[in-house]
PDB file with SEQRES, HELIX, SHEET and CRYST1 records, atoms N, CA, C and O in Angstrom:
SEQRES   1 A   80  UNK UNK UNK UNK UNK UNK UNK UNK UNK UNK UNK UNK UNK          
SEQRES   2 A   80  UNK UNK UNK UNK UNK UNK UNK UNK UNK UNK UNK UNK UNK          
SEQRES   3 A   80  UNK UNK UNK UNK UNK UNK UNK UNK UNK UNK UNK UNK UNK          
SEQRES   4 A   80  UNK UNK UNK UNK UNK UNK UNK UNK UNK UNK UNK UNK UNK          
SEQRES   5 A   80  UNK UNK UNK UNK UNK UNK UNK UNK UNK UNK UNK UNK UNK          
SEQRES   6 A   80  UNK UNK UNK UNK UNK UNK UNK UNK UNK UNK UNK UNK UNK          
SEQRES   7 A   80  UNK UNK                                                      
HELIX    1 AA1 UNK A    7  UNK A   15  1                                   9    
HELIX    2 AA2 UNK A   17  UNK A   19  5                                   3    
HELIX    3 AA3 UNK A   22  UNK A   29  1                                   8    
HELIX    4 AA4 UNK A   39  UNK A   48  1                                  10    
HELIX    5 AA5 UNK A   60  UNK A   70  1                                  11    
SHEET    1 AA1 3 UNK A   2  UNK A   5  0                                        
SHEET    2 AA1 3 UNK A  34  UNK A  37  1                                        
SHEET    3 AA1 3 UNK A  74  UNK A  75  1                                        
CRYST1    1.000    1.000    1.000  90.00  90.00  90.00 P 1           1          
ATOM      1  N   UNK A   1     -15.363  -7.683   1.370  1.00  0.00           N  
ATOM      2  CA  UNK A   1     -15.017  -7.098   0.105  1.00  0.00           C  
ATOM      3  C   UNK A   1     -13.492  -7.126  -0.038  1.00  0.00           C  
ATOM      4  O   UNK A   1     -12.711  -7.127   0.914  1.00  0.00           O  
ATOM      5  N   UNK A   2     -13.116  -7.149  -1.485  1.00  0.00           N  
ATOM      6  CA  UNK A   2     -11.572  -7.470  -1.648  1.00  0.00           C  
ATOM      7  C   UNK A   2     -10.971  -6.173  -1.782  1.00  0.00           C  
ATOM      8  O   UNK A   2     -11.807  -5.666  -2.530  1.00  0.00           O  
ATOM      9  N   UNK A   3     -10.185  -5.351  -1.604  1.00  0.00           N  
ATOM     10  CA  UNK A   3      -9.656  -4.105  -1.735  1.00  0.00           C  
ATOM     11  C   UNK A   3      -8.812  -3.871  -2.463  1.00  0.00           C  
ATOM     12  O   UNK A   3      -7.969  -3.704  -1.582  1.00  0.00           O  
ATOM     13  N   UNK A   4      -8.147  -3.665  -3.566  1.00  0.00           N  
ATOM     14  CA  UNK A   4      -6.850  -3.527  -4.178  1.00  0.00           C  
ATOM     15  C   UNK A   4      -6.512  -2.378  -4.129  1.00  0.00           C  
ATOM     16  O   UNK A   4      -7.144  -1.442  -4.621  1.00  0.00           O  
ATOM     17  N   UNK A   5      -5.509  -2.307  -3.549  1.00  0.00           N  
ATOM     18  CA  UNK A   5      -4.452  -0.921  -2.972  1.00  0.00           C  
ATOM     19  C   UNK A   5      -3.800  -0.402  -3.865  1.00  0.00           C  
ATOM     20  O   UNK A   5      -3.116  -1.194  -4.512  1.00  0.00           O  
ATOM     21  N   UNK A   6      -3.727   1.094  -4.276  1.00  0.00           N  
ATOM     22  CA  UNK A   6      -3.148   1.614  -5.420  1.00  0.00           C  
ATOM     23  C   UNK A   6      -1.818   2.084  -5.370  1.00  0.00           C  
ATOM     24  O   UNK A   6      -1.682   1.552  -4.269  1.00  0.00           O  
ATOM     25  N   UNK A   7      -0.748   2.582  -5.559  1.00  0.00           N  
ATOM     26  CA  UNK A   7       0.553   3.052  -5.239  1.00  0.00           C  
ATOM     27  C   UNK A   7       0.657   4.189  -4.469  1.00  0.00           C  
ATOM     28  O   UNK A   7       1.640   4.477  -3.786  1.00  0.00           O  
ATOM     29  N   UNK A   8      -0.496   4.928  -4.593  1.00  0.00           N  
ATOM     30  CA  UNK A   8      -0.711   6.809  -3.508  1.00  0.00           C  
ATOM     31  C   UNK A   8      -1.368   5.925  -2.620  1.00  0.00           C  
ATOM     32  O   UNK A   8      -0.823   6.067  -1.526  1.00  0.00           O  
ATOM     33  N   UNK A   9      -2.334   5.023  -2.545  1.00  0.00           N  
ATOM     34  CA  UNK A   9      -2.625   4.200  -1.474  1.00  0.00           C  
ATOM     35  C   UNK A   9      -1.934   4.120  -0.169  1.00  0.00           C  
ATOM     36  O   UNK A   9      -1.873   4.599   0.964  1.00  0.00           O  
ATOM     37  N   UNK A  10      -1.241   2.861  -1.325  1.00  0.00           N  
ATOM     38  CA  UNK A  10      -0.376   2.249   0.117  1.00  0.00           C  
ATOM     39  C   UNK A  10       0.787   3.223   0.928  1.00  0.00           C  
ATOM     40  O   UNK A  10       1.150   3.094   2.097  1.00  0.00           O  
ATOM     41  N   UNK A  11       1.233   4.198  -0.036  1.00  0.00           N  
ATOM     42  CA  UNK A  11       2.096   5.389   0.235  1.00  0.00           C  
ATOM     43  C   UNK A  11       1.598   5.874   1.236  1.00  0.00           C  
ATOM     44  O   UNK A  11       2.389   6.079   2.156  1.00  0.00           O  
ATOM     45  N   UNK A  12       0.319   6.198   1.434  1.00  0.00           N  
ATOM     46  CA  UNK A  12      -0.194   7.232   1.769  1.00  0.00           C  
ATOM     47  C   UNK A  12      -0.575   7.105   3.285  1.00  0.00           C  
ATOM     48  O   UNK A  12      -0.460   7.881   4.234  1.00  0.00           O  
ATOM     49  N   UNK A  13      -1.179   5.565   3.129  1.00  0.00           N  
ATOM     50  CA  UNK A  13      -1.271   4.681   4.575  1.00  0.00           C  
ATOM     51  C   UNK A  13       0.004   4.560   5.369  1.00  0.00           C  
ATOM     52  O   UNK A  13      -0.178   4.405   6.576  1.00  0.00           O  
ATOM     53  N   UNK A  14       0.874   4.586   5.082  1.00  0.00           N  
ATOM     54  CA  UNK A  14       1.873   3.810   5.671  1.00  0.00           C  
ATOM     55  C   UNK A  14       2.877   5.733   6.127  1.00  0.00           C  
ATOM     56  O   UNK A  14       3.255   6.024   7.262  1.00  0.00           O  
ATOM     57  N   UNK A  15       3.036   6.592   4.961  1.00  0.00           N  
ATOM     58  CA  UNK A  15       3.720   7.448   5.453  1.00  0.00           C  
ATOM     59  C   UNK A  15       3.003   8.982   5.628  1.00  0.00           C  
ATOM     60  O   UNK A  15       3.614   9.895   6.184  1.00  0.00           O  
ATOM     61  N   UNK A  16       1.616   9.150   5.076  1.00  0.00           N  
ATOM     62  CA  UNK A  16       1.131  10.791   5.000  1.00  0.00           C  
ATOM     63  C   UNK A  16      -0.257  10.147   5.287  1.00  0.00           C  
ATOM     64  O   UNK A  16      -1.040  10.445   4.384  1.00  0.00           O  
ATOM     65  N   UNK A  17      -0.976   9.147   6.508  1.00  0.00           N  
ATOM     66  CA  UNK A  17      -2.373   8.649   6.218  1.00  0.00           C  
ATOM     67  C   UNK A  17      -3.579  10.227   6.468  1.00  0.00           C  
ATOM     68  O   UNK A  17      -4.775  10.115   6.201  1.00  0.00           O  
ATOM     69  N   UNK A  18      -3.186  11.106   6.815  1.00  0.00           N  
ATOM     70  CA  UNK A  18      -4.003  12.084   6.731  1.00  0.00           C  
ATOM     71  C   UNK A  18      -4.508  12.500   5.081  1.00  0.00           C  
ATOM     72  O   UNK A  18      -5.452  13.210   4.735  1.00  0.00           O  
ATOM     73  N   UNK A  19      -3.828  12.009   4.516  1.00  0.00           N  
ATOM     74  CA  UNK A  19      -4.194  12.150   2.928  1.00  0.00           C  
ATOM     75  C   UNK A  19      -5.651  11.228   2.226  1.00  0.00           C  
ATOM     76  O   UNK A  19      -6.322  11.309   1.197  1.00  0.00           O  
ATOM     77  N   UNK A  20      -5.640  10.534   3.209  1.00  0.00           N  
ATOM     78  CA  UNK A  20      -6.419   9.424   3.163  1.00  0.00           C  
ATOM     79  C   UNK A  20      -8.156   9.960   3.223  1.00  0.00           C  
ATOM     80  O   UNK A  20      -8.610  10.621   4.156  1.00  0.00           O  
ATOM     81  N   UNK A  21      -8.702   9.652   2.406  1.00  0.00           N  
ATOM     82  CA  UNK A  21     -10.288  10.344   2.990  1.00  0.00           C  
ATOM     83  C   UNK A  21     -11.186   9.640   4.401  1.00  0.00           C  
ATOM     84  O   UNK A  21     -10.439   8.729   4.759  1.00  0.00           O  
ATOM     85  N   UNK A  22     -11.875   9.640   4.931  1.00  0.00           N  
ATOM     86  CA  UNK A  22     -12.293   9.191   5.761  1.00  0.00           C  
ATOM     87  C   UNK A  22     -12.876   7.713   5.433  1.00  0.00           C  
ATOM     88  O   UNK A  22     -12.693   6.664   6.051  1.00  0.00           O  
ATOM     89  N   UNK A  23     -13.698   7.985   4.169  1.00  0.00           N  
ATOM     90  CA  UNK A  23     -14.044   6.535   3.887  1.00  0.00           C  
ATOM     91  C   UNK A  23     -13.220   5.538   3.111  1.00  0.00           C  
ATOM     92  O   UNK A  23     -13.634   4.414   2.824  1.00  0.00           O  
ATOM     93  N   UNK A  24     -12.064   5.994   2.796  1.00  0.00           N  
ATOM     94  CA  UNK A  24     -10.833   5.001   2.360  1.00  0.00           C  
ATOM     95  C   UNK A  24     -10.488   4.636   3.854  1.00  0.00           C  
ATOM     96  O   UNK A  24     -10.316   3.419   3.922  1.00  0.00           O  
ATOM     97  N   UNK A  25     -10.331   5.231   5.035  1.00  0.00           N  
ATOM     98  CA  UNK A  25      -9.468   4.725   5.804  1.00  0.00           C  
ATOM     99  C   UNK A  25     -10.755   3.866   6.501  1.00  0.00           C  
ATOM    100  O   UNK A  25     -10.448   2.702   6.758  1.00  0.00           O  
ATOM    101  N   UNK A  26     -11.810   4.156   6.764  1.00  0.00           N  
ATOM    102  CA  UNK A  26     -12.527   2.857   7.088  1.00  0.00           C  
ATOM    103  C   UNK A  26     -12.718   2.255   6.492  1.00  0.00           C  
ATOM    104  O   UNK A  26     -13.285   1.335   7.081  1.00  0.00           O  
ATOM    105  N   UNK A  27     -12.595   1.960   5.012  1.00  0.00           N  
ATOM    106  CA  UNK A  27     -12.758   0.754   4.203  1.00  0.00           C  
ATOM    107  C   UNK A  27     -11.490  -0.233   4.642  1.00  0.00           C  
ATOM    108  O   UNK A  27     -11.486  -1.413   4.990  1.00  0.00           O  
ATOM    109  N   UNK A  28     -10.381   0.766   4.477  1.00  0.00           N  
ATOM    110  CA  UNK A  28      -9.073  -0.159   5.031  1.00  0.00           C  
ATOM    111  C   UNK A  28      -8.914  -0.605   6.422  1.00  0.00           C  
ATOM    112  O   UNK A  28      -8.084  -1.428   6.809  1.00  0.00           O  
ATOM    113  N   UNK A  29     -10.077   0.219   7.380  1.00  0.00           N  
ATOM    114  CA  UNK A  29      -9.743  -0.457   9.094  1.00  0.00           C  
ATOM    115  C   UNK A  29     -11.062  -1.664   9.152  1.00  0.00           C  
ATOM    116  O   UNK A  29     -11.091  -2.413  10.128  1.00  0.00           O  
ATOM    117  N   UNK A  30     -12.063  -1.789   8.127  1.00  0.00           N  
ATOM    118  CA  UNK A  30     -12.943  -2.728   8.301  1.00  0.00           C  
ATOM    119  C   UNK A  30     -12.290  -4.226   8.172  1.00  0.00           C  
ATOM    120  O   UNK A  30     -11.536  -4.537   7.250  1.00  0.00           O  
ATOM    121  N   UNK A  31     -12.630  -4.983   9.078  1.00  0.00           N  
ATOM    122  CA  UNK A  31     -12.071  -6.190   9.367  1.00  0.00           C  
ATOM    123  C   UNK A  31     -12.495  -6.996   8.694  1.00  0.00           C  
ATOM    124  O   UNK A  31     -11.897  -8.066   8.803  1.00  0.00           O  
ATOM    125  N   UNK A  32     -13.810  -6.978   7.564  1.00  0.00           N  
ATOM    126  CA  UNK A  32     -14.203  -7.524   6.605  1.00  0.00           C  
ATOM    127  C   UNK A  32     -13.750  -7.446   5.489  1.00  0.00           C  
ATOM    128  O   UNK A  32     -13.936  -8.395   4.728  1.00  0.00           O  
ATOM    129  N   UNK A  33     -13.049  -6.345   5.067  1.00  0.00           N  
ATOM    130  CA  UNK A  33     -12.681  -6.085   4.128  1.00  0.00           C  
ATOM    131  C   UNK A  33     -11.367  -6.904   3.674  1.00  0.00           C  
ATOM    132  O   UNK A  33     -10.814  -7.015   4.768  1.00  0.00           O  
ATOM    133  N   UNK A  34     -10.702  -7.408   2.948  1.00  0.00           N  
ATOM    134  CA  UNK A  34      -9.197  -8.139   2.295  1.00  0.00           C  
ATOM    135  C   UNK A  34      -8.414  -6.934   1.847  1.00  0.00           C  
ATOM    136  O   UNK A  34      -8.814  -6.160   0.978  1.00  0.00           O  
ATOM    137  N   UNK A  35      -7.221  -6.818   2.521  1.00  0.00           N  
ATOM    138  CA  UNK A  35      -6.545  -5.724   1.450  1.00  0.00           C  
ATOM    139  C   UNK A  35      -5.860  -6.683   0.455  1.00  0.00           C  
ATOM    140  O   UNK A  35      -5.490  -7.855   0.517  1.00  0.00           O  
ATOM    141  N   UNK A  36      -5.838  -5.640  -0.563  1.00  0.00           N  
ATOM    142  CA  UNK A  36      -4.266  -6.642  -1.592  1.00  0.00           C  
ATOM    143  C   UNK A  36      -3.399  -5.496  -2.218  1.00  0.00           C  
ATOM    144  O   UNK A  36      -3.671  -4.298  -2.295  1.00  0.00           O  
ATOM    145  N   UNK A  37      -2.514  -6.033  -2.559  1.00  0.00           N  
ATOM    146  CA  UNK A  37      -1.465  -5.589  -2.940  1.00  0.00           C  
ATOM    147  C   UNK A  37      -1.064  -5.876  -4.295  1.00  0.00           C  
ATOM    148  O   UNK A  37      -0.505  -6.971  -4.355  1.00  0.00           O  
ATOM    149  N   UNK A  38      -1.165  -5.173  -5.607  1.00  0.00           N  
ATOM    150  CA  UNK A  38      -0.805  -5.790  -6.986  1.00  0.00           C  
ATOM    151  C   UNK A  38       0.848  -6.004  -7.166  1.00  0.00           C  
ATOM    152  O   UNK A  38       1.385  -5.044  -6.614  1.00  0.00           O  
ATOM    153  N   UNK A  39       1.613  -6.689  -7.597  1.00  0.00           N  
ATOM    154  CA  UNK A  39       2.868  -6.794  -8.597  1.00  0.00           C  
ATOM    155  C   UNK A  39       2.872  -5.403  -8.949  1.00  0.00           C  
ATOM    156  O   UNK A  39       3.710  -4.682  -8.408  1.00  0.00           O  
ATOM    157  N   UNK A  40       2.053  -4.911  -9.785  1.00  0.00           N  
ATOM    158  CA  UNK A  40       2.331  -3.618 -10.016  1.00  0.00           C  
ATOM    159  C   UNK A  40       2.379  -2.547  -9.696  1.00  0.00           C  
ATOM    160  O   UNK A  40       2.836  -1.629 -10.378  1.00  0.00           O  
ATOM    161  N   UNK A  41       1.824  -2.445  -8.384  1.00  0.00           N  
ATOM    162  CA  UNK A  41       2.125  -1.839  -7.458  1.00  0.00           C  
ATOM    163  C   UNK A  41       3.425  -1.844  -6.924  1.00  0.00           C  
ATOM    164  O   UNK A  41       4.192  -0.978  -7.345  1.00  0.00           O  
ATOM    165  N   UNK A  42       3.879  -2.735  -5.984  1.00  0.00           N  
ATOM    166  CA  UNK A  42       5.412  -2.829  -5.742  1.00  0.00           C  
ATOM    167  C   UNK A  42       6.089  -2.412  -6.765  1.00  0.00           C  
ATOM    168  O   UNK A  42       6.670  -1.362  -6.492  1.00  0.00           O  
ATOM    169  N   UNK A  43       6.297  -2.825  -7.976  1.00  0.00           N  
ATOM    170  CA  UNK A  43       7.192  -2.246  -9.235  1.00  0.00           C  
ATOM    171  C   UNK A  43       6.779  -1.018  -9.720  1.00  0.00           C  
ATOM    172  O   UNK A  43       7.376  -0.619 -10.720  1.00  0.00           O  
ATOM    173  N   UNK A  44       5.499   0.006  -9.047  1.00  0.00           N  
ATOM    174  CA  UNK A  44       5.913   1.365  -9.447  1.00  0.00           C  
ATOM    175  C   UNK A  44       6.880   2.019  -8.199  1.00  0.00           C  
ATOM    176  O   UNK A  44       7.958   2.591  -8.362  1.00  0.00           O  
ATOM    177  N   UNK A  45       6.181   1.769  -6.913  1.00  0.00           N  
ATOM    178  CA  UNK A  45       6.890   2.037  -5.885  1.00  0.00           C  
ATOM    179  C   UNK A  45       8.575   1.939  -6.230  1.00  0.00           C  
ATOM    180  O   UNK A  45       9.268   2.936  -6.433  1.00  0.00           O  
ATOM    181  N   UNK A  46       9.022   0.694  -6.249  1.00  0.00           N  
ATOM    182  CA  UNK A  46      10.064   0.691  -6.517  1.00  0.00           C  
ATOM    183  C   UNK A  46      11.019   1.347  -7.555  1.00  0.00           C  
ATOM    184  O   UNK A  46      12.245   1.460  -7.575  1.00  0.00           O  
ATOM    185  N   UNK A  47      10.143   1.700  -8.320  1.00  0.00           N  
ATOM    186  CA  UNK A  47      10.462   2.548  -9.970  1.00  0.00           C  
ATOM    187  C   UNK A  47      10.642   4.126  -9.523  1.00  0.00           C  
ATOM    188  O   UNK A  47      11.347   4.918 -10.149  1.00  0.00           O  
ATOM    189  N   UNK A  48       9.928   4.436  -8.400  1.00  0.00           N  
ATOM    190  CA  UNK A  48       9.994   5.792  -8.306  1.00  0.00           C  
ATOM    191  C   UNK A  48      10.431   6.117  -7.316  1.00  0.00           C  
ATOM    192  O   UNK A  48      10.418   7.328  -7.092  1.00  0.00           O  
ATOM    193  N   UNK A  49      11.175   4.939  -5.995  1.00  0.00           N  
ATOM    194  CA  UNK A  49      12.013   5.325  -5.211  1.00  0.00           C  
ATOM    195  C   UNK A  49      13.340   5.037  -5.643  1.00  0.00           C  
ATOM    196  O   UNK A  49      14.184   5.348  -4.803  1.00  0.00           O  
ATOM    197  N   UNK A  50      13.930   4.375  -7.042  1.00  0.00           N  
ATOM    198  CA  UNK A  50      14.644   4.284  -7.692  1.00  0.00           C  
ATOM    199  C   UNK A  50      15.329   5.294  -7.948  1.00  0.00           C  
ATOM    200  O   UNK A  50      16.537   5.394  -7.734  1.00  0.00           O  
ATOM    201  N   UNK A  51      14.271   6.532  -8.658  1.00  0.00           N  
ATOM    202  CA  UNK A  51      14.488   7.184  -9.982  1.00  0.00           C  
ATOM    203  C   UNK A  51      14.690   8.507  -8.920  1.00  0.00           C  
ATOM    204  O   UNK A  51      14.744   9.665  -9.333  1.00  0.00           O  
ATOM    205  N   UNK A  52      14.791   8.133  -7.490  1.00  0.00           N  
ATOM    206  CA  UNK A  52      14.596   9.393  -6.757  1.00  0.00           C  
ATOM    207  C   UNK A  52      12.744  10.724  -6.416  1.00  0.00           C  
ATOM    208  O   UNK A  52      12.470  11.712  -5.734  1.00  0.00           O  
ATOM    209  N   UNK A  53      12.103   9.895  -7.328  1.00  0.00           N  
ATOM    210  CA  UNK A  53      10.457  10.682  -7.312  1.00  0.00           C  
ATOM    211  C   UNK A  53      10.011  10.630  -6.245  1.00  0.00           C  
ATOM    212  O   UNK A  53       9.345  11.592  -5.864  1.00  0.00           O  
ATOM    213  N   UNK A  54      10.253   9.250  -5.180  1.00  0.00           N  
ATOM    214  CA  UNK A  54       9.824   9.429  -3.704  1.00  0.00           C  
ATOM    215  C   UNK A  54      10.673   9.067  -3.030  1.00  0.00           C  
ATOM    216  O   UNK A  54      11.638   8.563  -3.605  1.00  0.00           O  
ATOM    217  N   UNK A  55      10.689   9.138  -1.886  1.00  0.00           N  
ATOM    218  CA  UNK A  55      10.929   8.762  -0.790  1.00  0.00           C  
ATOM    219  C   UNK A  55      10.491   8.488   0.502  1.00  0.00           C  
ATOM    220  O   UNK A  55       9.584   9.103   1.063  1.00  0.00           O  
ATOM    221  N   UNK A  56      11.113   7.594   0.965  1.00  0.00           N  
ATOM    222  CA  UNK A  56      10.141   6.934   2.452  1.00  0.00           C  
ATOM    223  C   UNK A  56      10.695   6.663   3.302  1.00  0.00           C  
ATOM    224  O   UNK A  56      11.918   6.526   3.282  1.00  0.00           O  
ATOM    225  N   UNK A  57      10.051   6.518   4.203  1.00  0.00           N  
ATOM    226  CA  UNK A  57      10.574   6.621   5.952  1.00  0.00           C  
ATOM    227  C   UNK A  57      11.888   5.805   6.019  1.00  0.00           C  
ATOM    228  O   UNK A  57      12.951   6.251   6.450  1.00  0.00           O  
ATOM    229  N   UNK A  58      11.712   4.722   5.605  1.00  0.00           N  
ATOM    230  CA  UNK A  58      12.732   3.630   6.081  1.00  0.00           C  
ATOM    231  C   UNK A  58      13.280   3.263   4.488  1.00  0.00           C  
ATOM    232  O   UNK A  58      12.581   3.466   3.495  1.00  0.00           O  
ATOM    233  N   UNK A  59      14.368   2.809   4.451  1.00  0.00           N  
ATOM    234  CA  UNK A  59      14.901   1.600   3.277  1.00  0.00           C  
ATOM    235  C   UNK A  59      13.677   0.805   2.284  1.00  0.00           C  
ATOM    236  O   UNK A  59      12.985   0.059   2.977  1.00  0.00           O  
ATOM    237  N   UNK A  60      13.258   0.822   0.718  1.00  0.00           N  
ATOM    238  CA  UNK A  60      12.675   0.427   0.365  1.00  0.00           C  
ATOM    239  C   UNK A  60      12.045  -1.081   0.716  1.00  0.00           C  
ATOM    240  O   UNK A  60      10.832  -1.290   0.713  1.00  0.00           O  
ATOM    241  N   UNK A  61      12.949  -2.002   0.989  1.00  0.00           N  
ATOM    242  CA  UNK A  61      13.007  -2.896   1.273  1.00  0.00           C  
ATOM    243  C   UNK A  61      12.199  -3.572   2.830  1.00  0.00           C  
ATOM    244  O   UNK A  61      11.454  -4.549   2.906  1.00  0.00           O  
ATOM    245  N   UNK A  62      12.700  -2.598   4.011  1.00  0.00           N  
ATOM    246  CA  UNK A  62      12.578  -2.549   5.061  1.00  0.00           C  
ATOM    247  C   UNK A  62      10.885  -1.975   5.273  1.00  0.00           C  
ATOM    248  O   UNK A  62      10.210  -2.489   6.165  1.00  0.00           O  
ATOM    249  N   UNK A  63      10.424  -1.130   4.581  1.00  0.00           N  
ATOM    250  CA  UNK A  63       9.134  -0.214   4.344  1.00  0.00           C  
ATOM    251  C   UNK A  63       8.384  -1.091   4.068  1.00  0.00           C  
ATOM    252  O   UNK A  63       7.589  -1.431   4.945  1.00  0.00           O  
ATOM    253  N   UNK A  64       8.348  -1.917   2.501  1.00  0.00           N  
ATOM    254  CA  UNK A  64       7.255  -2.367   1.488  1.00  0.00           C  
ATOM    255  C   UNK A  64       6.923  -4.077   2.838  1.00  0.00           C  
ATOM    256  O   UNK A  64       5.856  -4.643   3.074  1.00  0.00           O  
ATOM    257  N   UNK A  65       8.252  -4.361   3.367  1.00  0.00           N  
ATOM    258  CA  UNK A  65       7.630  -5.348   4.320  1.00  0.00           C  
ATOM    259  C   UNK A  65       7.211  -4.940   5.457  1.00  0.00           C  
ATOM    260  O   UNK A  65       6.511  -5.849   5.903  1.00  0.00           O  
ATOM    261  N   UNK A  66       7.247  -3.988   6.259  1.00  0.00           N  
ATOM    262  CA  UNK A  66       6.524  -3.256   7.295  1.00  0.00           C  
ATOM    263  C   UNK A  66       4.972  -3.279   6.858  1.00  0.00           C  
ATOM    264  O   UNK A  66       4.034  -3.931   7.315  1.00  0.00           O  
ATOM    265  N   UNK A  67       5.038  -2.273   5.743  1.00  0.00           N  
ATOM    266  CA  UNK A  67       3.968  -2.123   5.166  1.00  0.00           C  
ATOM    267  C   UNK A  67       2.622  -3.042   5.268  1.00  0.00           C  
ATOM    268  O   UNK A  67       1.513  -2.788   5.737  1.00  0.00           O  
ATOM    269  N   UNK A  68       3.252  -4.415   4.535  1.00  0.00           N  
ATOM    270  CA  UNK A  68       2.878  -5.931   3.692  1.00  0.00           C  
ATOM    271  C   UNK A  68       1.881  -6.249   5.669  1.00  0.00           C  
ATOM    272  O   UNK A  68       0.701  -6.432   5.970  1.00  0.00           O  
ATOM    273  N   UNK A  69       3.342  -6.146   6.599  1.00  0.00           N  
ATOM    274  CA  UNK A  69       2.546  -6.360   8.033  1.00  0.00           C  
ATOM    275  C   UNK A  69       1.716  -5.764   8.886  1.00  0.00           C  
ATOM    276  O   UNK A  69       0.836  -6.336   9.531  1.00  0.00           O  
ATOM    277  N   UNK A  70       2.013  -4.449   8.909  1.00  0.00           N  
ATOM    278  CA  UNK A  70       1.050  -3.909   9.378  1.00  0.00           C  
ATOM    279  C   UNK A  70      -0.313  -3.364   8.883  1.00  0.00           C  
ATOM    280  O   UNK A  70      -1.066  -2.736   9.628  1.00  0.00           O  
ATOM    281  N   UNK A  71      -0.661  -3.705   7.263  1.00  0.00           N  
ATOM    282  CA  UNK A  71      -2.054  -3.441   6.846  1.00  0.00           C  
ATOM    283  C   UNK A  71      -2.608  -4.732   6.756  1.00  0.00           C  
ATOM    284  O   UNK A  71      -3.719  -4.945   6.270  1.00  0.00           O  
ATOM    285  N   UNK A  72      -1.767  -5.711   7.273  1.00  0.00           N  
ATOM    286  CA  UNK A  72      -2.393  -7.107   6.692  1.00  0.00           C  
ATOM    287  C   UNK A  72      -2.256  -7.509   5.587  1.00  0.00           C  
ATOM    288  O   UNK A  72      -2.819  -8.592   5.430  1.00  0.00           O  
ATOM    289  N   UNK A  73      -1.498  -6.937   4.270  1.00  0.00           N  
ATOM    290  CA  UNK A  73      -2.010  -7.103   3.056  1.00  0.00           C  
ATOM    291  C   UNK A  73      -1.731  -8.427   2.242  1.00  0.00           C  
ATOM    292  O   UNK A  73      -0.668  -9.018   2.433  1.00  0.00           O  
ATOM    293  N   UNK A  74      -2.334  -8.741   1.656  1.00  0.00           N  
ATOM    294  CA  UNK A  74      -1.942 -10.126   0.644  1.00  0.00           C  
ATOM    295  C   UNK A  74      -1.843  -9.667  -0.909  1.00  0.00           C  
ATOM    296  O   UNK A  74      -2.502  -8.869  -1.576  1.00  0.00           O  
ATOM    297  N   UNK A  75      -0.796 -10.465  -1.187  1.00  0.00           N  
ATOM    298  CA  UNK A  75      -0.362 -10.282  -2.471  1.00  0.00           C  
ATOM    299  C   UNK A  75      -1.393 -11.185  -3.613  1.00  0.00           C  
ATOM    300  O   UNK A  75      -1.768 -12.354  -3.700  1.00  0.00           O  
ATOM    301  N   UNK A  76      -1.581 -10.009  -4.349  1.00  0.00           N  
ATOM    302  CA  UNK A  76      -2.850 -10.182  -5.561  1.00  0.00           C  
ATOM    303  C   UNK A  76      -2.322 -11.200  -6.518  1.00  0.00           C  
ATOM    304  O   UNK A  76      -1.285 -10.887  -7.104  1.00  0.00           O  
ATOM    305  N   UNK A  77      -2.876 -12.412  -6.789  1.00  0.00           N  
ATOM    306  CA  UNK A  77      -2.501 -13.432  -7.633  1.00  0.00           C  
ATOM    307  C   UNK A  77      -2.896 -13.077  -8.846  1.00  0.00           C  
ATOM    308  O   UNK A  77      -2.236 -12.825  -9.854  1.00  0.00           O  
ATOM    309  N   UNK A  78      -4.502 -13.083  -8.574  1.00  0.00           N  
ATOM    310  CA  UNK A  78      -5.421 -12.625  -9.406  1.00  0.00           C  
ATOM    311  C   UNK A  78      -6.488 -12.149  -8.791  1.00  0.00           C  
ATOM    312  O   UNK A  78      -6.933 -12.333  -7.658  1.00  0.00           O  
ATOM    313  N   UNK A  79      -6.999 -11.225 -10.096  1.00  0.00           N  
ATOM    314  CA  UNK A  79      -8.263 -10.296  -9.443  1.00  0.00           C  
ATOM    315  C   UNK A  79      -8.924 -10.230 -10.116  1.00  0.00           C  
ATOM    316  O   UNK A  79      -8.500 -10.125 -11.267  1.00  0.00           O  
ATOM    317  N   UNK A  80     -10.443 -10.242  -9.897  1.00  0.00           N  
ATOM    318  CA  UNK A  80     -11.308 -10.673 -10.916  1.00  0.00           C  
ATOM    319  C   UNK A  80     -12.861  -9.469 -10.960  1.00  0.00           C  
ATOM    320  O   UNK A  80     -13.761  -9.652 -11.780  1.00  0.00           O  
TER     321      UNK A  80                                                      
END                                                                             
């Protein structure tokens, strides 16, 4: 199954995963599953560590590619 990751998502995985429900986080540890990652996603993230609304562990930059590696994720071309 293909997964598309939402912005409290990927946030959430990467810096607060206890936020996470049990069956989000095994949907995301199933090895069958595809994560992805939308464009629009990255550009809210970025919009709201901009504007000061969040903040995260590391440098925006340094994070969203940590991130990208350690969930596996692939960037959403299209989704259907």
């Amino acid at each position: 199954m293909r997964l598309l990751l939402d912005t409290h998502t990927l946030y959430w995985s990467v810096d607060d995963p206890s936020k996470l429900s049990a069956p989000a986080m095994a949907a995301m540890q199933d090895p069958a599953n595809d994560l992805l990652l939308s464009a629009a996603t990255i550009w809210e993230l970025a919009i709201k560590v901009g504007h000061g609304k969040l903040t995260l562990s590391i440098p925006y930059r340094q994070w969203l590619e940590k991130a990208i590696a350690d969930l596996g994720l692939d960037i959403a071309r299209h989704v259907a």
